[in-house]
Each structure stands twice: as structure tokens, then as C-alpha cells.
C-alpha positions in Angstrom: 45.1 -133.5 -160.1 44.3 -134.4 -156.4 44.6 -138.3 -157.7 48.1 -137.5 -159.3 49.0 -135.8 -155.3 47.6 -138.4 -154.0 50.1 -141.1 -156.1 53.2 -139.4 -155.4 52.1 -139.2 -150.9 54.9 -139.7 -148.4 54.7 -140.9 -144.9 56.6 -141.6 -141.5 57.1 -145.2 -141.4 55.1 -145.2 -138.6 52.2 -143.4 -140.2 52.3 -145.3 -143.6 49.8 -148.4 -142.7 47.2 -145.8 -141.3 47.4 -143.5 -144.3 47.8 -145.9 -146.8 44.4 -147.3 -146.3 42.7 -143.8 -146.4 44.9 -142.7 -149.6 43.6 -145.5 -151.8 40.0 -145.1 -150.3 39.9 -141.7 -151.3 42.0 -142.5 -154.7 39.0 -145.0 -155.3 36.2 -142.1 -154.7 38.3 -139.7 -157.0 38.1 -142.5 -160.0 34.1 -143.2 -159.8 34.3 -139.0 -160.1 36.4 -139.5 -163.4 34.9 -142.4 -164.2 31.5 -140.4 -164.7 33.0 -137.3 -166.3 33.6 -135.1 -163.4 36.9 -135.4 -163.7 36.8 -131.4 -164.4 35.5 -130.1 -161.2 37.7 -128.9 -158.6 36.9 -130.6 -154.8 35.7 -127.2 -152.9 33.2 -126.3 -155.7 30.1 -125.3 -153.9 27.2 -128.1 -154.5 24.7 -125.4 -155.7 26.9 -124.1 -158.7 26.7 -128.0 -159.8 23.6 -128.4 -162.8 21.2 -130.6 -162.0 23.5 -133.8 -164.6 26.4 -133.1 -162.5 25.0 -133.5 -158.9 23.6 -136.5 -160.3 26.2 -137.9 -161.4 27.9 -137.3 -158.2 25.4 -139.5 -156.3 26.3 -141.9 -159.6 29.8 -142.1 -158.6 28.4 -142.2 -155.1 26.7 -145.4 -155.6 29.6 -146.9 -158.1 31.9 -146.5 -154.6 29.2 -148.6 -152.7 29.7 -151.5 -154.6 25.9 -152.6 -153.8 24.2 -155.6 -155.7 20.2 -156.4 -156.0 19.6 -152.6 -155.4 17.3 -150.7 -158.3 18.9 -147.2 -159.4 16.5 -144.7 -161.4 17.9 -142.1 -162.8 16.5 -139.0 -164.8 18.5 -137.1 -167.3 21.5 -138.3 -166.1 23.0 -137.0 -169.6 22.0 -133.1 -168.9 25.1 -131.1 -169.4 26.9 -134.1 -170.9 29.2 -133.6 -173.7 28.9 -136.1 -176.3 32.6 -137.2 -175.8 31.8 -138.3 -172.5 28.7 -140.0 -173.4 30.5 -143.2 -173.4 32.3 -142.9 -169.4 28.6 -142.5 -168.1 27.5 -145.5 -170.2 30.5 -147.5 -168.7 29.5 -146.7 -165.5 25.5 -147.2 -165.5 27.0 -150.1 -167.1 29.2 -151.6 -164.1 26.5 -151.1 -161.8 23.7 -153.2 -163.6 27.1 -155.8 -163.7 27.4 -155.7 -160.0 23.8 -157.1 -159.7 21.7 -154.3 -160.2 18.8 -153.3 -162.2 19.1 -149.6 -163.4 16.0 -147.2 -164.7 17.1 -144.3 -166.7 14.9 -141.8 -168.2 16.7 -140.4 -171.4 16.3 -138.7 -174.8 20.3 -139.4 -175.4 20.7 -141.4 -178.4 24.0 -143.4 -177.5 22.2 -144.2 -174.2 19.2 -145.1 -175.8 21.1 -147.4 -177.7 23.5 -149.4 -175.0 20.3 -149.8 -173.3 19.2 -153.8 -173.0 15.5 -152.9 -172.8 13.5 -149.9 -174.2 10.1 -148.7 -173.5 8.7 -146.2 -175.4 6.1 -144.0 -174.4 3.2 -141.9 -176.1 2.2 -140.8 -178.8 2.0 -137.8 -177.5 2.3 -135.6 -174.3 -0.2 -134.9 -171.8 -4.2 -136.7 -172.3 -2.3 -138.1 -175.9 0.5 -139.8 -173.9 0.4 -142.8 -171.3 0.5 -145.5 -173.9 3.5 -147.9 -174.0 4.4 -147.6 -177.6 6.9 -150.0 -177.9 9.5 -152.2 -175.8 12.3 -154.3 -176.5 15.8 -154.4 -177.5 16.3 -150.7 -179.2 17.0 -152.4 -182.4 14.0 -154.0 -182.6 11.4 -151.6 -181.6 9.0 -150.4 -184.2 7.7 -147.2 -182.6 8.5 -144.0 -184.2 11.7 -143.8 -181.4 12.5 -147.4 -183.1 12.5 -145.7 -186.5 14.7 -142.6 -185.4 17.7 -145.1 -183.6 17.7 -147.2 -187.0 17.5 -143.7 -188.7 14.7 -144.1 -190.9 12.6 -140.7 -189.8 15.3 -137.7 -190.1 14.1 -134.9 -191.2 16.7 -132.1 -192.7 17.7 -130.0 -190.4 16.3 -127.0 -189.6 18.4 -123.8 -190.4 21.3 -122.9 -192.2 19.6 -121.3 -195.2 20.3 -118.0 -194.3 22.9 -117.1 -196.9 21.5 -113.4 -197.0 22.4 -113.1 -193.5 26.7 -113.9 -194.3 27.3 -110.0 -194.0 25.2 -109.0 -191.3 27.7 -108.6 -189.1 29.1 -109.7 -185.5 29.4 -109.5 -182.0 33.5 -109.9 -181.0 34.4 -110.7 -178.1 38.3 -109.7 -177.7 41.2 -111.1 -174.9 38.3 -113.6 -172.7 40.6 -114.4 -169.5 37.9 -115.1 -166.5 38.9 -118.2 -165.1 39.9 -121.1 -167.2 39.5 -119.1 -170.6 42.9 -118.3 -172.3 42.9 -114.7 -173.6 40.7 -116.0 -176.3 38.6 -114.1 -179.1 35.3 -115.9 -179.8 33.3 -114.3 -183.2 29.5 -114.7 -182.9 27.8 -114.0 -186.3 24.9 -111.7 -186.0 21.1 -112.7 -188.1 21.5 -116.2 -187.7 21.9 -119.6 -185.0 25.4 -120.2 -183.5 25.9 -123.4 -181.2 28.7 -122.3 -178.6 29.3 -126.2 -177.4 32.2 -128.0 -175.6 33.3 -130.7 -173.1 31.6 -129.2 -169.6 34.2 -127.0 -167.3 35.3 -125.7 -171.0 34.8 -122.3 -170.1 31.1 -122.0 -172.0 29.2 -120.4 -169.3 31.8 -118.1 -168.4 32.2 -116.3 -171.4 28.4 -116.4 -172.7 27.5 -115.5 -168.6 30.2 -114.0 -166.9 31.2 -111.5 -169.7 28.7 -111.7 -172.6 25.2 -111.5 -171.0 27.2 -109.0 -168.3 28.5 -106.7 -170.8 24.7 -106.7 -172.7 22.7 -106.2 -169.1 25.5 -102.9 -168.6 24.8 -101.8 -172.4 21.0 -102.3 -172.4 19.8 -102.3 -168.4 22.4 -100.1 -166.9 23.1 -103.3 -164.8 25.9 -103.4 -162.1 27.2 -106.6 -162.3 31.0 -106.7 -163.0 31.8 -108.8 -166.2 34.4 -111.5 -166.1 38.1 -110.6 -167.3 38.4 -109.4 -171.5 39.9 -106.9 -173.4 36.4 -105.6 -175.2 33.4 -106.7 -177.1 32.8 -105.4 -180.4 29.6 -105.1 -182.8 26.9 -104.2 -179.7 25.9 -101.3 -181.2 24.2 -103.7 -184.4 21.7 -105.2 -182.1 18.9 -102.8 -179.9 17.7 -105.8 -177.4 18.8 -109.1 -176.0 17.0 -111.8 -174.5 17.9 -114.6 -172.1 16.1 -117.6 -172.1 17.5 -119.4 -169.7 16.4 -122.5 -167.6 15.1 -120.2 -164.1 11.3 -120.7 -163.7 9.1 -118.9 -164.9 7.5 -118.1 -161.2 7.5 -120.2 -158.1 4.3 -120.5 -156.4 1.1 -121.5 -157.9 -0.3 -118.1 -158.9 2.2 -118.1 -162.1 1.0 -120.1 -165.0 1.8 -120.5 -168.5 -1.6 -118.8 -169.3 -0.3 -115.4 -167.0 3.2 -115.8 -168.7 2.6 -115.9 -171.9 -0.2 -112.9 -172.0 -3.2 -115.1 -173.2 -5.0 -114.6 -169.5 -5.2 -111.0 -170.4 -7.2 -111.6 -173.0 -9.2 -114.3 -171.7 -10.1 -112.3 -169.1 -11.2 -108.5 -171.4 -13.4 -111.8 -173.3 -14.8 -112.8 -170.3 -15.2 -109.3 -169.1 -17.2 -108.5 -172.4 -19.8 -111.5 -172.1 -23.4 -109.7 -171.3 -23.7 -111.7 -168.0 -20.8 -109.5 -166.9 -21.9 -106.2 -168.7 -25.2 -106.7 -166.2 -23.4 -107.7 -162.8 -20.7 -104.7 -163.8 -17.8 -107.9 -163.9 -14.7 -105.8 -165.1 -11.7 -107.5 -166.3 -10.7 -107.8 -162.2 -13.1 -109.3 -161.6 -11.4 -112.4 -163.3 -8.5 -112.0 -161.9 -7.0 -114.8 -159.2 -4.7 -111.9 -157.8 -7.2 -109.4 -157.1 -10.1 -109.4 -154.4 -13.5 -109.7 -155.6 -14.1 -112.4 -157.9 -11.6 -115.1 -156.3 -11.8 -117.5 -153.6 -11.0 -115.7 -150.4 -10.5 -118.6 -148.2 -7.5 -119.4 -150.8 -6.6 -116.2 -152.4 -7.1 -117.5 -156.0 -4.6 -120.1 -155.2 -6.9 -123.0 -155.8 -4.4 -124.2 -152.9 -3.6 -124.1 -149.5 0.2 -124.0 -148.1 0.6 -125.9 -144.8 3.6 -125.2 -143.2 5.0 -128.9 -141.9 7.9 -128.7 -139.2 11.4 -130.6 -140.5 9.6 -131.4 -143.7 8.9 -129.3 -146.9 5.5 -127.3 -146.9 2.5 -129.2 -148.4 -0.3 -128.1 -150.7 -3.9 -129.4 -150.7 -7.1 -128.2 -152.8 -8.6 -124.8 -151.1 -11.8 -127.1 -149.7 -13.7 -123.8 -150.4 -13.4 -123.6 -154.4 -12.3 -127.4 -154.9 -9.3 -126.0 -156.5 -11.1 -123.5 -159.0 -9.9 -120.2 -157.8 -12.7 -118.2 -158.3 -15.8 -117.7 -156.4 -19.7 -118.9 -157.2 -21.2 -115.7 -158.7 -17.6 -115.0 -160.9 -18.1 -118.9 -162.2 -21.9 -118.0 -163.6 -20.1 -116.3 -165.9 -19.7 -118.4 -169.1 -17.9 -118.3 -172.8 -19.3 -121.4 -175.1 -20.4 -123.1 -171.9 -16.9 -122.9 -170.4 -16.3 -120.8 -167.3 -12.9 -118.6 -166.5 -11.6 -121.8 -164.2 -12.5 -124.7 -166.8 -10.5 -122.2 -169.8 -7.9 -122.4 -167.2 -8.2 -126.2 -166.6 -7.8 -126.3 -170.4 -4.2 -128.1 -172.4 -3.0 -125.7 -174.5 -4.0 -127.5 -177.5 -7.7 -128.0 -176.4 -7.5 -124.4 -175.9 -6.2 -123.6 -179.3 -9.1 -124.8 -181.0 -11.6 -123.1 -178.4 -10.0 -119.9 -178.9 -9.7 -120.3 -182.7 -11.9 -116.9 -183.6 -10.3 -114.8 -181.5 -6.9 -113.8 -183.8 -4.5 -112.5 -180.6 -5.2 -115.5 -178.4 -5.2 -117.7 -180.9 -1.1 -116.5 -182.1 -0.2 -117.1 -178.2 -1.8 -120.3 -178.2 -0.3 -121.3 -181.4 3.3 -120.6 -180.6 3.2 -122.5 -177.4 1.5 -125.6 -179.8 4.3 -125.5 -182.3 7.2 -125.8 -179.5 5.8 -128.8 -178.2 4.2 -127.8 -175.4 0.3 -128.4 -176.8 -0.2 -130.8 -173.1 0.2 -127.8 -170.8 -2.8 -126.5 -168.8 -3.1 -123.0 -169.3 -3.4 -122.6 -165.5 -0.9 -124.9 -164.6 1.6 -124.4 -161.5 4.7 -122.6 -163.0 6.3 -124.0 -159.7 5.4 -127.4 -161.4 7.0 -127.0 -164.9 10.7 -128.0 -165.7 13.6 -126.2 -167.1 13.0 -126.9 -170.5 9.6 -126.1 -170.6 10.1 -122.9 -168.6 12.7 -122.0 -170.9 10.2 -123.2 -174.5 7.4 -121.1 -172.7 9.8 -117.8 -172.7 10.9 -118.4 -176.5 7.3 -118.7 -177.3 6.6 -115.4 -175.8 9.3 -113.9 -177.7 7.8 -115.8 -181.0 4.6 -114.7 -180.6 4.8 -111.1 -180.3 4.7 -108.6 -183.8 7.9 -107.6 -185.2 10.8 -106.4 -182.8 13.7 -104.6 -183.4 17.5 -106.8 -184.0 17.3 -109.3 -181.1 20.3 -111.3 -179.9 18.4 -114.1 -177.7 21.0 -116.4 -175.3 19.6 -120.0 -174.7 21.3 -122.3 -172.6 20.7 -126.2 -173.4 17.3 -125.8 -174.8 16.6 -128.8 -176.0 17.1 -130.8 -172.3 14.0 -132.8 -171.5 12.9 -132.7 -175.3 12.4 -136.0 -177.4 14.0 -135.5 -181.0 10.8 -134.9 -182.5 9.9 -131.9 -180.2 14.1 -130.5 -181.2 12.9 -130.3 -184.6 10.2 -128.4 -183.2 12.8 -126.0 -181.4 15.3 -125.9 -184.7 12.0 -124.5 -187.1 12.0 -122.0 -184.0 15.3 -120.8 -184.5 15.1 -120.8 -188.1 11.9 -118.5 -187.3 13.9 -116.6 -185.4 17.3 -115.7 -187.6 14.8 -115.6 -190.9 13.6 -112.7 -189.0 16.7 -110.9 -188.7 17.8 -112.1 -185.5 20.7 -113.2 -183.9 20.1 -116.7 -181.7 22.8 -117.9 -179.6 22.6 -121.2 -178.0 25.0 -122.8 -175.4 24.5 -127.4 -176.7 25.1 -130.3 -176.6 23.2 -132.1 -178.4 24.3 -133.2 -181.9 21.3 -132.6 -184.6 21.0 -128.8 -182.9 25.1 -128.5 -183.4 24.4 -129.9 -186.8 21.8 -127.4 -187.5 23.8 -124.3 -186.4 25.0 -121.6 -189.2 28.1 -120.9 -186.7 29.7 -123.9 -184.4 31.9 -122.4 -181.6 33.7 -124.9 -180.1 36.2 -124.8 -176.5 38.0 -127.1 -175.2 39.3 -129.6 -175.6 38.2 -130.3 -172.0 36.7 -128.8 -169.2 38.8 -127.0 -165.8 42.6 -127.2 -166.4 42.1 -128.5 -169.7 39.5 -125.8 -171.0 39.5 -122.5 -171.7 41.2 -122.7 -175.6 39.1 -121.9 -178.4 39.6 -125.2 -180.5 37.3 -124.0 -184.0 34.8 -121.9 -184.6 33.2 -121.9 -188.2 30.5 -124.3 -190.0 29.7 -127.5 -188.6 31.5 -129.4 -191.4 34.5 -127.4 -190.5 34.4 -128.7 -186.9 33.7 -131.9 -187.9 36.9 -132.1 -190.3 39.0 -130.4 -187.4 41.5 -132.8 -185.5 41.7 -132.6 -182.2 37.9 -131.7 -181.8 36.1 -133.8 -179.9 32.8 -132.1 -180.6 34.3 -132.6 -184.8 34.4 -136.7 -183.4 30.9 -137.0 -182.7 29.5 -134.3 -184.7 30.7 -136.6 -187.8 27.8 -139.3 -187.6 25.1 -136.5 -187.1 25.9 -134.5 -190.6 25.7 -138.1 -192.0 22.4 -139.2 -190.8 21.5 -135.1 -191.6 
């Protein structure tokens, strides 16, 4: 809009040589915005409402303005938030810059990126002490890693899902007359007991109606909470559902103290085992006495931190090992005490998968542990720094909670982009999750992008067709092969080639 303004701008005569200079200057930074799909946004939105794709992209377009040569860009995720339709205008511009003279460095899991690429290393096997081995590299047709296998689509595995025919007549969730600010009065159906994909170009509208009304209208309904949901006429079906869950990308805890092990529950345990050894039945070692946040059995000098803040004046605080514990968090006499040879700080210095098998008698521990290992995240520390992790694992470690505890009651759970920061073998991972989930008798509902989860989904909600202005209609909503067949959908475009490969 501002670029159309700016094409029909009138000046004095006078004025015209001055201003006509800064118009097409600013014309030219408005295009790199298009030009990397930002087209959407509106010029006054605040910079901490942007996701972490879209400021990106900004200081993309930033850099596309510059016009620099010899100068080497690395980029991480640039595709996060990205709908598949625009896949191509990032490509053309991380394109034009490695044509300027450039050498660009982008770290993706996004297929059609992957593919434009003109060199592709691989890395693995695995995560964590099974990763740090270049796999493969090469031209991405040419690879012969497992990532190799996957572009030239040799290694897809059926999709995860959509077996739930029992589930057709369980109900839904309607919600009636959505107006907050681009949506059009529209009424979205969510099916209850199985996974629904609400996807569309970003600025569509998505976050305001699973955000601003949905989650709002739940949080009133279940948690008495006082935030105002966005404009709609009503939202039907609650009363089928007794608890929701949002598992969104906000971390887990941010200082050190927070871990996955203290997240997930598996530290209680560890520590009513430890408490139970007959070192700590003779010294009278309760289960507190394991315990980083309690005084007695941690490091004082560090407060079971295993780290030490220094405050740094016009620079972000620093953190170096507590020089007391060397980073263990416990004190000598808690350390004597020992499980298998291990004490409460080496358990915590454990991955999760090391830690699986360590654990393997004890049945409660061992279902935590388990989860966490079938999402994917097997290469965590149990006592690692929660303020360390990243959205997507924060968000995995929070749907492994909710997997591994015993049956609950009807559960609507509200994931947004789950699967950022996840290599497609670890989103088959997440879709077997789901499937868990909704052959349960649950109700997941997941705000995507990304193609095989779309293609997975019982339910495909779709708005669009674009985002801001352009957003806001309600373009299909039914099975993914009905999106795909719809014209005019530009998730139905790209969604064709992934029910192919499927």
C-alpha cells in the first residue's frame, strides 16, 4: 500500500528533485520488504510482535538494499513462519545476494531451500555425542546421506495420522462471526478427537483467531482468566472438552536452575531414589537434600547454580562455572552419595538417552525418559540450562510431559509451528505423537506450515489467501485432498506434491 502512495506522490516544482530522490529510495527499501515476503506487514508494527523468520528477514531485505559484494551472510531458519507459497520470493532473494558477489550460509530443514541450494552439507547421524560428523556434501542431487535419500524421495514414510475414522462423530469446537482485525466475520469448524492443521500465508489472520479468541475464550472457560478475547459472535462445543493445553514456543524457564530433568518430573524421582540409597538413610539425606534450590546439600558459593552471573556494564551479563563446585551444583558430602557409581550431578550431566538406559528398572522414570527419547530429543542433558534450549525443543519438552503422564480427561492441546528446528526424520517423530495423542481421544490443534504435517492432518483449515489486507477469509477447510483440489488455495498449490510423495 505505502509503495502504491508512494507511485501516485505530488510535489511543488520546486520541491520535486529533493523528494524524488528520497521517494524511489524508500520505494526501493519497500520492494526488498516484498521481495522477501513481508509484503503483509504494516510499517508501525512494533519490532517485538515480529517472530523470530520475520525480523530476519528484515535484516534480509536489509542487506538486499546494501547492494554489498564479497561479504558472507549466515542465516538460520530464515524459513520460520514462511508459508510455502512464499518459499520461492526468499529463494530469489538469498539468491540475488550470492549473485551480487556473495557467499551465503543458511541453516535449514526447508525442502525447496534445500534443494535451490548449490552446495549441501549434511550433518549427523544423530544429535548430540551421535552428531558432529559431516555426512554428506555436494550438489543436493547428488548426496547419498539419508537427507540425499529424502530430497530424491526414496525414504518417505506414510504419514502419521489420519486413521481415526472412529473419531468422525466426536464432535467440534465452532467458532461463529471471527472479526478481530483482518478476519472477516468468518466461522472456522475444529473437529474434536483428532489433528487439525490451521495453516495459511503469514498476516492471514492464524494467530488471531487460534490466540486472540480461541485460547482467550478456553483460559475464561477453564482458568477464570481476564483477558478480553478478540471480536466473534460465539464459540460453540466447549463444554465436550474438560482441559486444554498450550504448547507454545515460550521457554520453558529462563535461568539456569530450570532444566528438562525439573520440567518434565524425572528429578523428583531421581532425587526420592537418591534419597532412598543406604548412604543417605545413615547421614539422614532426605529428598532436599538433593535438591539445587534448597540449602543444605548445594553449593552455597553458587546456590546450586553450577554458575555464577556477573553483571557487565553496556554488555549482556556473563556466566562462568561456580569455581567452588566446578559447575556440579552440589556440595562434597551430598556427591558421596552414589546410584550404580553415578552421583546426583553426573545423572544430571547425563543425555537423555544415556539416561534412559540407566534408569531402565525404575518403571516411572523410565516412561519420562522414554517420551522425551521418542520426540527426538534423546541428546539433551537432563540438567541442561532451560535458558539454553530453543523453541522447538521447549515446546517437544512440554508435549512430552503431556505424553507421559496416565490417562487424562478430553484434552484440546494448541501447538503453534511445532515442527521449527526439526529435520524431517524427527517430524515423523512429532506426527506418531499426534497420532498418540487423538488415538487417545484427544483433540490436537496445530497452527503449520510445513507440508508432510498439513498432509498428515485429519482436518486442513486454511486462511487466506494472503496475509494483512489480503487475509482474514476462510479459503477451505476439510481433508487435505480437498484443499489440495481447491483453486485459489495456495496452501492446495503446494500441498499437491506432498500427498504425492505421501
Amino acid at each position: 500500500d505505502a509503495a502504491e502512495w508512494l507511485d501516485g506522490f505530488q510535489a511543488d516544482e520546486a520541491k520535486l528533485e529533493v523528494c524524488e530522490r528520497i521517494v524511489n529510495d524508500v520505494k526501493a527499501r519497500l520492494s526488498f520488504l516484498t521481495e522477501v515476503g513481508l509484503d503483509y506487514l504494516s510499517l508501525d508494527r512494533a519490532s517485538g510482535t515480529l517472530s523470530g523468520g520475520e525480523a530476519q528477514r528484515i535484516r534480509l531485505a536489509t542487506q538486499l538494499g546494501a547492494g554489498l559484494s564479497g561479504v558472507v551472510y549466515v542465516l538460520d531458519e530464515p524459513s520460520i513462519g514462511l508459508h510455502a507459497a512464499d518459499t520461492g520470493r526468499l529463494i530469489g532473494a538469498l539468491t540475488r545476494l550470492r549473485d551480487l558477489g556473495n557467499t551465503v550460509v543458511v541453516v535449514e530443514h526447508d525442502e525447496e531451500i534445500i534443494r535451490a541450494a548449490d552446495h549441501v552439507i549434511d550433518m549427523g547421524p544423530g544429535a548430540g555425542a551421535e552428531g558432529g560428523t559431516v555426512l554428506a556434501q555436494g550438489e543436493p542431487a547428488r548426496i547419498t546421506s539419508a537427507t540425499g535419500e529424502w530430497l530424491r524421495g526414496e525414504s518417505i514414510q506414510a504419514a502419521a495420522g489420519r486413521s481415526r475414522a472412529a473419531a468422525l462423530d466426536a464432535g467440534a469446537i465452532v467458532i461463529r462471526g471471527a472479526q478481530e482485525h483482518n478476519l472477516r466475520g468468518i466461522d472456522v469448524e475444529i473437529p474434536l478427537g483428532r489433528l487439525v492443521c490451521l495453516c495459511g500465508p503469514s498476516g492471514s489472520g492464524k494467530s488471531t483467531l487460534v490466540d486472540g479468541i480461541l485460547r482467550r475464550v478456553l483460559a475464561r472457560r477453564f482458568h477464570g482468566a481476564g483477558d478480553a478475547p478478540g471480536k466473534h459472535r460465539s464459540v460453540d462445543g466447549l463444554e465436550q472438552i474438560e482441559k486444554f493445553v498450550v504448547a507454545d514456543q515460550s521457554p520453558i524457564g529462563r535461568s539456569p536452575r530450570s532444566n528438562p530433568a525439573t520440567f518434565s518430573g524425572a528429578f523428583d524421582l531421581i532425587r526420592g531414589l537418591f534419597a532412598q540409597l543406604p548412604v543417605s538413610k545413615q547421614r539422614g539425606y532426605g529428598r532436599g537434600r538433593f535438591s539445587f534450590n534448597a540449602a543444605g546439600g548445594r553449593c552455597e558459593r553458587c546456590q546450586g547454580n553450577g554458575r555464577l552471573k556477573i553483571e557487565m556494564h553496556f554488555l549482556p551479563d556473563a556466566w562462568v562455572a561456580c569455581p567452588a563446585c566446578g559447575g556440579r551444583r552440589f556440595n562434597r558430602e551430598t556427591l558421596e552419595a552414589t546410584y550404580k557409581g553415578r552421583s546426583v550431578a553426573d545423572v544430571l550431566d547425563m543425555q537423555v538417552d544415556e539416561a534412559l538406559a540407566f534408569f531402565r528398572p525404575i518403571p516411572k522414570l523410565f516412561r519420562i525418559l522414554s517420551t522425551l527419547d521418542e520426540l527426538g530429543l534423546g541428546y539433551l542433558k537432563l540438567g541442561q540450562a532451560a535458558n539454553t534450549l530453543s523453541g522447538g525443543e521447549a515446546q517437544r519438552l512440554k508435549l512430552a510431559v503431556e505424553l507421559s503422564r496416565p490417562q487424562a480427561p478430553h484434552t484440546l492441546y494448541l501447538f503453534d509451528e511445532p515442527t521449527t528446528g526439526l529435520h524431517f526424520g524427527d517430524v515423523e517423530k512429532l506426527l506418531a505423537a499426534f497420532a498418540r495423542l487423538a488415538d487417545a481421544g484427544h483433540s490436537v490443534l496445530v497452527v503449520e506450515h510445513h507440508l508432510e504435517v498439513i498432509a498428515a492432518a485429519d482436518w486442513v483449515i486454511e486462511l487466506g489467501p494472503g496475509g494483512g489486507e489480503d487475509g482474514g477469509n476462510l479459503v477451505v477447510q476439510g481433508s487435505p485432498e480437498r484443499v489440495a483440489g481447491t483453486s485459489g488455495s495456495p496452501t492446495g498449490e503446494a500441498l499437491k506434491r506432498a500427498l504425492q510423495r505421501s
